[in-house]
Biopython code that builds the backbone (N, CA, C, O; Angstrom):
import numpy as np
from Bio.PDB.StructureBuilder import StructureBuilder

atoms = [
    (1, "UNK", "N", (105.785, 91.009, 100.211)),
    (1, "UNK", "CA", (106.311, 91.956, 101.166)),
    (1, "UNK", "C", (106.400, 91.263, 102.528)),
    (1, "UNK", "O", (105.538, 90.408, 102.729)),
    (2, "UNK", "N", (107.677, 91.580, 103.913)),
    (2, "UNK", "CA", (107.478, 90.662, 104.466)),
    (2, "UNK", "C", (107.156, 92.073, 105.796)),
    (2, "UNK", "O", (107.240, 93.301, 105.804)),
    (3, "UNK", "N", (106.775, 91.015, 106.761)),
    (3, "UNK", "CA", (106.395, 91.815, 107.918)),
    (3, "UNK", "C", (107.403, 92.763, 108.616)),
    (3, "UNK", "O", (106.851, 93.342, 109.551)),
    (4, "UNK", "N", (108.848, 93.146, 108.444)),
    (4, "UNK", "CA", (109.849, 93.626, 108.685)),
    (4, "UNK", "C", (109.315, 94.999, 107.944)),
    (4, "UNK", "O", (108.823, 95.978, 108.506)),
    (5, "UNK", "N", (109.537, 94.815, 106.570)),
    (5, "UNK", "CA", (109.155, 95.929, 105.849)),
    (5, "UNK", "C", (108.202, 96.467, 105.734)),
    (5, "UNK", "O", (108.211, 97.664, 105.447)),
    (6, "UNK", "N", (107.374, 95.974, 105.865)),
    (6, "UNK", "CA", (105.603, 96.422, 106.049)),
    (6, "UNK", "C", (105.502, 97.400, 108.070)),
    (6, "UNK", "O", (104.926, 98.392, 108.518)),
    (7, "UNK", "N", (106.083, 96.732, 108.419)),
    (7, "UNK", "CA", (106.563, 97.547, 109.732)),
    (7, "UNK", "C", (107.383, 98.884, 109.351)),
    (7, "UNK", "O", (106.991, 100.051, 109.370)),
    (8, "UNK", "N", (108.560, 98.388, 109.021)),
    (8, "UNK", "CA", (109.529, 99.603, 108.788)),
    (8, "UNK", "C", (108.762, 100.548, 108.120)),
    (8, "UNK", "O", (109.214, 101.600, 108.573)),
    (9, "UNK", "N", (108.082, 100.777, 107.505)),
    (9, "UNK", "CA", (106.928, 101.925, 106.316)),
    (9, "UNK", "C", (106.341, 102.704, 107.208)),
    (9, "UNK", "O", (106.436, 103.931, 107.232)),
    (10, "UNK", "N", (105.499, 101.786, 108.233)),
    (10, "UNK", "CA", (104.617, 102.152, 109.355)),
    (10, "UNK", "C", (104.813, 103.170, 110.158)),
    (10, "UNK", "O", (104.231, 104.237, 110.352)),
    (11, "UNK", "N", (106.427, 102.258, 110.913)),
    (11, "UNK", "CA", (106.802, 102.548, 112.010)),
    (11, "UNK", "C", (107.388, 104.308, 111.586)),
    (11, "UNK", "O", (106.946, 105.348, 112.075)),
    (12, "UNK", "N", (108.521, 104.162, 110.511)),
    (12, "UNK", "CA", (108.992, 105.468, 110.259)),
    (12, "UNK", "C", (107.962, 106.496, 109.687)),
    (12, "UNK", "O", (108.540, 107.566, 109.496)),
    (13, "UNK", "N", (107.082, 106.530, 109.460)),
    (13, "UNK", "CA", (105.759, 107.389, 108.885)),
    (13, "UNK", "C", (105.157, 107.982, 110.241)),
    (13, "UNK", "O", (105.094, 109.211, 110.271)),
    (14, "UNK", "N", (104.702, 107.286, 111.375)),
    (14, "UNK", "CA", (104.480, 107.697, 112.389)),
    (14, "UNK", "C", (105.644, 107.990, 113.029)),
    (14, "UNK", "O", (105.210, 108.318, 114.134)),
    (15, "UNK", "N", (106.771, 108.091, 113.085)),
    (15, "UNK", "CA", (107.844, 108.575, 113.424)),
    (15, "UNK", "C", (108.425, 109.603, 112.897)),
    (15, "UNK", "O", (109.120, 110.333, 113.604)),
    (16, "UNK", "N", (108.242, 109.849, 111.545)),
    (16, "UNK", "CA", (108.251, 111.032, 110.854)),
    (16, "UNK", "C", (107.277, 112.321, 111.490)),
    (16, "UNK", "O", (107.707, 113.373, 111.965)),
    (17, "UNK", "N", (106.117, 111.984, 111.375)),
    (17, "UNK", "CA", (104.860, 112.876, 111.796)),
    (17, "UNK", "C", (105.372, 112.844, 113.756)),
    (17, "UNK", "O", (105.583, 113.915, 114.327)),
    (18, "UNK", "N", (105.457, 111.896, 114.288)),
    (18, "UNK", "CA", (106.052, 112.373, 115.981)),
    (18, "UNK", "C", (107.144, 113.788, 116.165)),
    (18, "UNK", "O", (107.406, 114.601, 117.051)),
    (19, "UNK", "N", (107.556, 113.520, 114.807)),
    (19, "UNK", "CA", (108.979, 114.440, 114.936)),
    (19, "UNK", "C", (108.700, 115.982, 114.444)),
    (19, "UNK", "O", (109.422, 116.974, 114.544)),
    (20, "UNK", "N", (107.453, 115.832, 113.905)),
    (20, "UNK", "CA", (106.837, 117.347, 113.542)),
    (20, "UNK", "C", (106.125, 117.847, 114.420)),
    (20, "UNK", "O", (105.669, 118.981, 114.273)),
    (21, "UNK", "N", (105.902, 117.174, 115.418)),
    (21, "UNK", "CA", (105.249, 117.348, 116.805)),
    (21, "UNK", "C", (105.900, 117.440, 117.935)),
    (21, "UNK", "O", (105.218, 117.602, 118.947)),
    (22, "UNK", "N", (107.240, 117.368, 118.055)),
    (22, "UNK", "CA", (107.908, 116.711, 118.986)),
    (22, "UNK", "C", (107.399, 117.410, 120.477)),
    (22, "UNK", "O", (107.034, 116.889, 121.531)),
    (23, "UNK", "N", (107.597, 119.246, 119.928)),
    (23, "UNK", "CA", (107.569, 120.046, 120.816)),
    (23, "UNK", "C", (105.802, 120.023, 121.202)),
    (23, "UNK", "O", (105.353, 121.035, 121.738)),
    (24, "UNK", "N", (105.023, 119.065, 120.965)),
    (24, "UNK", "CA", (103.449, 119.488, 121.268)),
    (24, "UNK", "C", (103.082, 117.731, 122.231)),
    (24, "UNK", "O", (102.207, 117.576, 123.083)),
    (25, "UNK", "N", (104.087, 116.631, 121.709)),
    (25, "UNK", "CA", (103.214, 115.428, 122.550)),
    (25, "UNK", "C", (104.045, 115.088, 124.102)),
    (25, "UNK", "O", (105.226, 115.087, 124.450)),
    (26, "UNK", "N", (103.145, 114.898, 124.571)),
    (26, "UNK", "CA", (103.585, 113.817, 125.851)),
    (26, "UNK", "C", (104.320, 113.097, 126.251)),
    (26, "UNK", "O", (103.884, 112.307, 127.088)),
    (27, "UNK", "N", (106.051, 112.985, 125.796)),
    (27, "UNK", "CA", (106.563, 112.091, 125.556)),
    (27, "UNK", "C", (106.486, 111.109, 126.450)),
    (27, "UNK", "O", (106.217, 109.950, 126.134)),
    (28, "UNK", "N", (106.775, 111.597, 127.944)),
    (28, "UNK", "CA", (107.134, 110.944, 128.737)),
    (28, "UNK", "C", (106.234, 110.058, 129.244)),
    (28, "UNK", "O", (106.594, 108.965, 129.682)),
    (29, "UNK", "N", (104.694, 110.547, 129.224)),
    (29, "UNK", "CA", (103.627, 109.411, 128.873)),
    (29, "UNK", "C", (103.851, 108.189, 127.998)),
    (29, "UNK", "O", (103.747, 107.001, 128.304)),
    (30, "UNK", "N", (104.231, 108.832, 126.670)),
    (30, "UNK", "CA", (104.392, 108.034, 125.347)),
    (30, "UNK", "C", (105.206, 107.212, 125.714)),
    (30, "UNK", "O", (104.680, 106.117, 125.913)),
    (31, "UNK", "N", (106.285, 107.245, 125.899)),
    (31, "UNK", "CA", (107.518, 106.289, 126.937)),
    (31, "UNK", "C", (106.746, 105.386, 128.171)),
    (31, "UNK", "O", (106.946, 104.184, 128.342)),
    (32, "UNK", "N", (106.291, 105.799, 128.574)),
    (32, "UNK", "CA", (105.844, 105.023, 129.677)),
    (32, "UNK", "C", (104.728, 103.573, 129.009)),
    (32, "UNK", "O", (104.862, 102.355, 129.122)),
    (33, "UNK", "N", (103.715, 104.376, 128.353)),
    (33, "UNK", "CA", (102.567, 103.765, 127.655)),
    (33, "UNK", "C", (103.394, 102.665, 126.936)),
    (33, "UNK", "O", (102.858, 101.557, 126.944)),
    (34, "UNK", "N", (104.709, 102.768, 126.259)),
    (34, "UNK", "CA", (105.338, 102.120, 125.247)),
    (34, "UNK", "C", (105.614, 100.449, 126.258)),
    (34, "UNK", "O", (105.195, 99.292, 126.305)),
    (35, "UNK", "N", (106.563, 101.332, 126.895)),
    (35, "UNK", "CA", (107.037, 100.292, 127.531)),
    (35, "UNK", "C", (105.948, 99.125, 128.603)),
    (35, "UNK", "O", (106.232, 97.931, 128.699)),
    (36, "UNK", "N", (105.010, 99.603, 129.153)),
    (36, "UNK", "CA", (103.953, 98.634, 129.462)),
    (36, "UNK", "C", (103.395, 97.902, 128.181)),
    (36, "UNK", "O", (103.322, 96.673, 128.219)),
    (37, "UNK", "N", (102.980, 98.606, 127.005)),
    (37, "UNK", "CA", (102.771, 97.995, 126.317)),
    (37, "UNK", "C", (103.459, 96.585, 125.650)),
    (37, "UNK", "O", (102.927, 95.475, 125.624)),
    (38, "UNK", "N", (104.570, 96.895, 125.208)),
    (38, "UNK", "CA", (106.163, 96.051, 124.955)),
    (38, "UNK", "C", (106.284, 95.242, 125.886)),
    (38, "UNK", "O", (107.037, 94.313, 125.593)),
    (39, "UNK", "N", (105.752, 95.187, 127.145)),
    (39, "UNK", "CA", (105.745, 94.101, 128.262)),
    (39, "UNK", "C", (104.506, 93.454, 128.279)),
    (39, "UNK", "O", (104.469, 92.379, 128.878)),
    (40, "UNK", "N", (103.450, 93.884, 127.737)),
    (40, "UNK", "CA", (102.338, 92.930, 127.757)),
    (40, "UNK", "C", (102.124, 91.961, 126.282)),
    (40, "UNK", "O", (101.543, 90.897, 126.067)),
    (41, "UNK", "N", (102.813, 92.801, 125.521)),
    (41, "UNK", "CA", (102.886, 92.308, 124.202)),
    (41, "UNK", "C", (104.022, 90.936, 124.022)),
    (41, "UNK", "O", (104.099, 89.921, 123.331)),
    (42, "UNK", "N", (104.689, 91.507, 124.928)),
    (42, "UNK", "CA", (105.889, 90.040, 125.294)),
    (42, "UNK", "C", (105.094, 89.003, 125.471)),
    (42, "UNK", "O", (104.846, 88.052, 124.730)),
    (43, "UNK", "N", (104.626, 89.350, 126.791)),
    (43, "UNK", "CA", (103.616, 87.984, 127.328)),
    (43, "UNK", "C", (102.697, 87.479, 126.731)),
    (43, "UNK", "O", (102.747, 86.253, 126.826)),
    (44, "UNK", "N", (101.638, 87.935, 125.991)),
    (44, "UNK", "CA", (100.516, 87.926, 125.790)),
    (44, "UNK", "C", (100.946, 87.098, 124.196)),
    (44, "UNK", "O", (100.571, 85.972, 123.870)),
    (45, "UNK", "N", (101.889, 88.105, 123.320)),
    (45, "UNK", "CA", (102.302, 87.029, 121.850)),
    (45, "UNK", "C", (103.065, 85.929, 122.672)),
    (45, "UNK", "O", (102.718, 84.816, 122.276)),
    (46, "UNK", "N", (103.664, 85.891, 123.329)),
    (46, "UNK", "CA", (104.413, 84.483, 123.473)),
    (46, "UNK", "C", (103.431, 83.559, 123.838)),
    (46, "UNK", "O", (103.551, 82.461, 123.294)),
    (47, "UNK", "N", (102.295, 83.725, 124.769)),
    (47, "UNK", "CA", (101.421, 82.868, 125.130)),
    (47, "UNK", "C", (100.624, 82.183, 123.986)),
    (47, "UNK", "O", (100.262, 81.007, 124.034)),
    (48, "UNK", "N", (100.332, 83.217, 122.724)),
    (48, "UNK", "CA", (99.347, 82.931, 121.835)),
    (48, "UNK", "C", (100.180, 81.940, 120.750)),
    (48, "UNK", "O", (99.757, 80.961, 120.135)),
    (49, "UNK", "N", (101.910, 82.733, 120.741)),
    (49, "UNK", "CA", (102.167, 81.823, 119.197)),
    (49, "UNK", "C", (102.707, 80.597, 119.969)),
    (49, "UNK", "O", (102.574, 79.559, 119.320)),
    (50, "UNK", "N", (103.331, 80.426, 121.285)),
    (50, "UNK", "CA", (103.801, 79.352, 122.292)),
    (50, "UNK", "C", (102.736, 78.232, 122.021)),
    (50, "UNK", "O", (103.004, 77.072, 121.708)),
    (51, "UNK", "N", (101.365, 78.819, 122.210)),
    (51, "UNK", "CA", (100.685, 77.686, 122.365)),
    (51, "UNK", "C", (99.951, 77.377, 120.807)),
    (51, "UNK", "O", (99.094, 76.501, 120.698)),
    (52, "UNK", "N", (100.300, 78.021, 119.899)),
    (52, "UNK", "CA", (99.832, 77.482, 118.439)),
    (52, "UNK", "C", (98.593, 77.952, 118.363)),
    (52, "UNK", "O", (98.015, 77.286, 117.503)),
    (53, "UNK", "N", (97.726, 78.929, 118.915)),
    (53, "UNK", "CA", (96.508, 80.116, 118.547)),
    (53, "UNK", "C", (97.562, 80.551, 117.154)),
    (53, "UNK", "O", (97.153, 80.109, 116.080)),
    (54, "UNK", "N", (98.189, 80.947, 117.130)),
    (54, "UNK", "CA", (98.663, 82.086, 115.655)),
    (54, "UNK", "C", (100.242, 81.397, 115.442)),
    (54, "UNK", "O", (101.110, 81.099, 116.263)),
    (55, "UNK", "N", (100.191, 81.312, 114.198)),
    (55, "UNK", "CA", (101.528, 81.117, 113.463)),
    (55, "UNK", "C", (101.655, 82.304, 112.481)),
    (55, "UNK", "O", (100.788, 83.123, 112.177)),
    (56, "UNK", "N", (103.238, 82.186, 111.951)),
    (56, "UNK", "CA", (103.653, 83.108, 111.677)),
    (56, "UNK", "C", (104.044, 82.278, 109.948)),
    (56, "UNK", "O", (104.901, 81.466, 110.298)),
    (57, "UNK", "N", (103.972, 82.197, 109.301)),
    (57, "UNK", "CA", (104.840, 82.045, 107.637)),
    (57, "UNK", "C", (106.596, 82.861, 108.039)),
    (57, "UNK", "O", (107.032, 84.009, 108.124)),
    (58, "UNK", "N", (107.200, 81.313, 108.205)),
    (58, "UNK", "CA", (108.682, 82.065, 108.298)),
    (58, "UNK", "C", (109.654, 82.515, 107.341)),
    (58, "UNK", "O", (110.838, 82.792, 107.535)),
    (59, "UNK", "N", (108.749, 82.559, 105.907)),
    (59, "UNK", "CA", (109.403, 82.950, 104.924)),
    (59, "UNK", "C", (109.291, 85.113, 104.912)),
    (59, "UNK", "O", (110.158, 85.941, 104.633)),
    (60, "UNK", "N", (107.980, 85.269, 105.306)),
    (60, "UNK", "CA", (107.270, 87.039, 106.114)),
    (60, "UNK", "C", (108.125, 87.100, 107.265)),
    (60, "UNK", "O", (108.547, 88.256, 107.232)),
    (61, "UNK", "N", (108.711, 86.433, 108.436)),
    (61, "UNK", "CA", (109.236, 86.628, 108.927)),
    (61, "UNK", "C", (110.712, 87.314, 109.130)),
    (61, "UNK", "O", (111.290, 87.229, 108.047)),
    (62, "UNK", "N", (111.442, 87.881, 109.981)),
    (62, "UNK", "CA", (112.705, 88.040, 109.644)),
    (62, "UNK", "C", (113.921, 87.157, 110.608)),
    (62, "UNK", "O", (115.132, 87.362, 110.692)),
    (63, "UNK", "N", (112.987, 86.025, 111.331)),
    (63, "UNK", "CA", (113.614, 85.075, 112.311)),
    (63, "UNK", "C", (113.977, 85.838, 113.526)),
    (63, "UNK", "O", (114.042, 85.077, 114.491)),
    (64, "UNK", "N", (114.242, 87.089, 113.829)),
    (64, "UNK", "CA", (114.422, 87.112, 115.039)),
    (64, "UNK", "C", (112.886, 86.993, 116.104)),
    (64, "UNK", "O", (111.746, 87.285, 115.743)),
    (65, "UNK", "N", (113.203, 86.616, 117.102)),
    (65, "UNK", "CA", (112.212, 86.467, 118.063)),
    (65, "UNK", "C", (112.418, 86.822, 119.410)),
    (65, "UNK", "O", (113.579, 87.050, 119.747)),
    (66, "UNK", "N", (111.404, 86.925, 120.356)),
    (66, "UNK", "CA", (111.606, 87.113, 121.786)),
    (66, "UNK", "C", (111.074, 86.201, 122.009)),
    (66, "UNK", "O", (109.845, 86.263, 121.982)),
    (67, "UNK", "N", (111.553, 85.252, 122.251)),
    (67, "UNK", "CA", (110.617, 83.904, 122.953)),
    (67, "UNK", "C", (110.159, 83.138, 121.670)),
    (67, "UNK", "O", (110.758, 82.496, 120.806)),
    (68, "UNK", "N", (108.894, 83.456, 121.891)),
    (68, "UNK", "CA", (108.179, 82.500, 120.880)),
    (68, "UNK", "C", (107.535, 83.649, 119.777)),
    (68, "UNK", "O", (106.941, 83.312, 118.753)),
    (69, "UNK", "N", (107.753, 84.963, 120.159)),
    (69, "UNK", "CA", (106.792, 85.674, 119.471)),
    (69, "UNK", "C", (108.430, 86.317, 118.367)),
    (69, "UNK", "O", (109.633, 86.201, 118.603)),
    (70, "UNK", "N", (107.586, 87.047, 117.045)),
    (70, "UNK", "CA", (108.700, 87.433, 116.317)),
    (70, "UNK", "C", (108.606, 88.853, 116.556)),
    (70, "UNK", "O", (107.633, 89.415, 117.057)),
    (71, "UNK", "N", (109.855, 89.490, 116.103)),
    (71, "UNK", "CA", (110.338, 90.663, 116.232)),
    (71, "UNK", "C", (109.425, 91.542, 116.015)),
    (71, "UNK", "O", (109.194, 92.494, 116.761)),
    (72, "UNK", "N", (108.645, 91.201, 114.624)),
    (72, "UNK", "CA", (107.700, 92.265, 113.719)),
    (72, "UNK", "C", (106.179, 92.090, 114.582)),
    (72, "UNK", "O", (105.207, 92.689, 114.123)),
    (73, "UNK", "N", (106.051, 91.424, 115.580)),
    (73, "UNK", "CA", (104.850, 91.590, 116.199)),
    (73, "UNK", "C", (104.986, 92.904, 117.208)),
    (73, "UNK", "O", (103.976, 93.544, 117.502)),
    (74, "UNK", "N", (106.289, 93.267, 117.716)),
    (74, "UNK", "CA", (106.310, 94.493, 118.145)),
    (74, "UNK", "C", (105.956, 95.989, 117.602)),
    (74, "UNK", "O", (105.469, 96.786, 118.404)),
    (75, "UNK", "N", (106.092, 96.215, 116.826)),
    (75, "UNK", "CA", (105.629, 96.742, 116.187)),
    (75, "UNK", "C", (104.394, 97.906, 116.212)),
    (75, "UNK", "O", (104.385, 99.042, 115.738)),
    (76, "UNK", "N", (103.655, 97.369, 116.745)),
    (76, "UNK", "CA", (102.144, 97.698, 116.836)),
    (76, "UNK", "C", (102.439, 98.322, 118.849)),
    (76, "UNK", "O", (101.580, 98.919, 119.498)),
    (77, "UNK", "N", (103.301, 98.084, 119.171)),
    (77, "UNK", "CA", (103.422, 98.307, 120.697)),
    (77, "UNK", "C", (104.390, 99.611, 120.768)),
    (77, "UNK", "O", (104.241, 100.582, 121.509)),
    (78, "UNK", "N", (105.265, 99.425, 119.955)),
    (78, "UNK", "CA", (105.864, 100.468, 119.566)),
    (78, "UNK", "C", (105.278, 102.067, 119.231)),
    (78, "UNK", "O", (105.678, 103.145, 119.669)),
    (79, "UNK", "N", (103.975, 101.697, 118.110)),
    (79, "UNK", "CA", (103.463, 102.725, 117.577)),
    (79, "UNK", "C", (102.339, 103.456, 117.735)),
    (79, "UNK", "O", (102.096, 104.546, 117.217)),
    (80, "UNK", "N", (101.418, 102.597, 118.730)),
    (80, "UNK", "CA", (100.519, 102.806, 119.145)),
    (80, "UNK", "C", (100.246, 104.248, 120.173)),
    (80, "UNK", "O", (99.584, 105.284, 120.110)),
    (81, "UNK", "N", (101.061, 103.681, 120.989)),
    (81, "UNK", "CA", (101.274, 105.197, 121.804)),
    (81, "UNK", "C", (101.414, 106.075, 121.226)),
    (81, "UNK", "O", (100.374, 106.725, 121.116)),
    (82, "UNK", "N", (102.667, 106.685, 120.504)),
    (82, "UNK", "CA", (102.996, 107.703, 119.811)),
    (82, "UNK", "C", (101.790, 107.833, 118.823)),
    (82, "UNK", "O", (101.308, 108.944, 119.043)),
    (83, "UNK", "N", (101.148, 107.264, 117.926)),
    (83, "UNK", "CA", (99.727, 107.358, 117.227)),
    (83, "UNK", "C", (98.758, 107.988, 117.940)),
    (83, "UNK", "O", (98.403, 109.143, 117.705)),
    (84, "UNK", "N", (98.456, 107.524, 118.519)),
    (84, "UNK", "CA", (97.348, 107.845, 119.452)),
    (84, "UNK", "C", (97.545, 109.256, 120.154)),
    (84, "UNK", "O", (96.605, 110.051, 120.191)),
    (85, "UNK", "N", (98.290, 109.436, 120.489)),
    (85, "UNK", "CA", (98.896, 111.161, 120.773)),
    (85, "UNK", "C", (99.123, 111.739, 120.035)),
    (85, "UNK", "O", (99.503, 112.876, 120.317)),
    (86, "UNK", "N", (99.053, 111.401, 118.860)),
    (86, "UNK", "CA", (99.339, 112.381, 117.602)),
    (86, "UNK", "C", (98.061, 112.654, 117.022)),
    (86, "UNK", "O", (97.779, 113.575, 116.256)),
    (87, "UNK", "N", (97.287, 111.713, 117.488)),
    (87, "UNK", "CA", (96.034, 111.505, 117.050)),
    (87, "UNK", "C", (95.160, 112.683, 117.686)),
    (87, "UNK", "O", (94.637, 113.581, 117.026)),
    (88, "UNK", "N", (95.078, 112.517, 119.253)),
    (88, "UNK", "CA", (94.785, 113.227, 120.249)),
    (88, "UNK", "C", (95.010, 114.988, 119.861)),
    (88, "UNK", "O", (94.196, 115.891, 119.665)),
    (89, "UNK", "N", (96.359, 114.948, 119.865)),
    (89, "UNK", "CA", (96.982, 116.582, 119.471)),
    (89, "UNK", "C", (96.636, 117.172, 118.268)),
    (89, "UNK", "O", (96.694, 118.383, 118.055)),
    (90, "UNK", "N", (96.192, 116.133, 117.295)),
    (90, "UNK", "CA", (95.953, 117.188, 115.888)),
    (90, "UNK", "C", (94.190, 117.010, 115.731)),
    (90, "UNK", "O", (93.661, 117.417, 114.697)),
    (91, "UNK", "N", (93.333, 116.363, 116.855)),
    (91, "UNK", "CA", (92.145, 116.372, 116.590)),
    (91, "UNK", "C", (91.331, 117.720, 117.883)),
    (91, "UNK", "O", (90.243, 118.290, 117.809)),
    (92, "UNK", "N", (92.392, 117.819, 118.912)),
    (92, "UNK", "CA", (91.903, 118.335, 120.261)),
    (92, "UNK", "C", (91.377, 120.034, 119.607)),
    (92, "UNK", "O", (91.894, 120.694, 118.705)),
    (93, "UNK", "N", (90.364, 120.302, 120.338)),
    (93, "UNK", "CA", (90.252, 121.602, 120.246)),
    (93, "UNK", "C", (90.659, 123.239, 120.774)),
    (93, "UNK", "O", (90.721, 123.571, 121.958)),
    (94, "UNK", "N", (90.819, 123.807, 120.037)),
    (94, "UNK", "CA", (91.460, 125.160, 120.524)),
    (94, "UNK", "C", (90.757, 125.836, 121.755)),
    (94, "UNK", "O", (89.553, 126.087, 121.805)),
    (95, "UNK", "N", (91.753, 126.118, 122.824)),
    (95, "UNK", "CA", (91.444, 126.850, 124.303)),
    (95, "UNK", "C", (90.653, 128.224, 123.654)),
    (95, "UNK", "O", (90.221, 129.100, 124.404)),
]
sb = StructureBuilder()
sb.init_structure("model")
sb.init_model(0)
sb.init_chain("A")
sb.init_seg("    ")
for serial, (resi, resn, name, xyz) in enumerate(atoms, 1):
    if name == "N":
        sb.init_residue(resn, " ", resi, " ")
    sb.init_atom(name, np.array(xyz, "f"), 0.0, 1.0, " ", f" {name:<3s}", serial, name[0])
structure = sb.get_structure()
């Protein structure tokens, strides 16, 4: 299985469940949180696979990249936010 698809499963599962929520999360947090995230995740994988801390098997890969880091490392920057608020909203307790 390669890291594209093992993402895609992820990503649309928590995207599925966001969308049964739509009217209960934070988006505009969630948006915000995303996008800092997606900017530190830029920097921070390019620094690590740039300098040879982590390689990738480019056969799991799907070759696209931002720099030095691959596509499917986003992923986790993407979903996190929206997780975590979904997380938040279906554990919080009743007023």
């Amino acid at each position: 299985m390669t890291y594209l698809i093992l993402n895609s499963v992820f990503l649309a599962s928590v995207g599925l469940v966001g969308l049964l929520l739509i009217k209960r999360l934070p988006w505009r947090a969630i948006g915000l949180a995303t996008l800092a995230l997606l900017a530190m995740t830029a920097l921070f994988d390019n620094l690590i696979v740039g300098t040879g801390i982590v390689a990738y098997d480019e056969a799991l890969i799907s070759g696209i990249k931002i720099g030095f880091a691959p596509i499917e490392d986003f992923a986790y920057a993407l979903a996190a936010p929206l997780l975590l608020s979904i997380v938040a909203e279906l554990t919080k307790r009743p007023k």
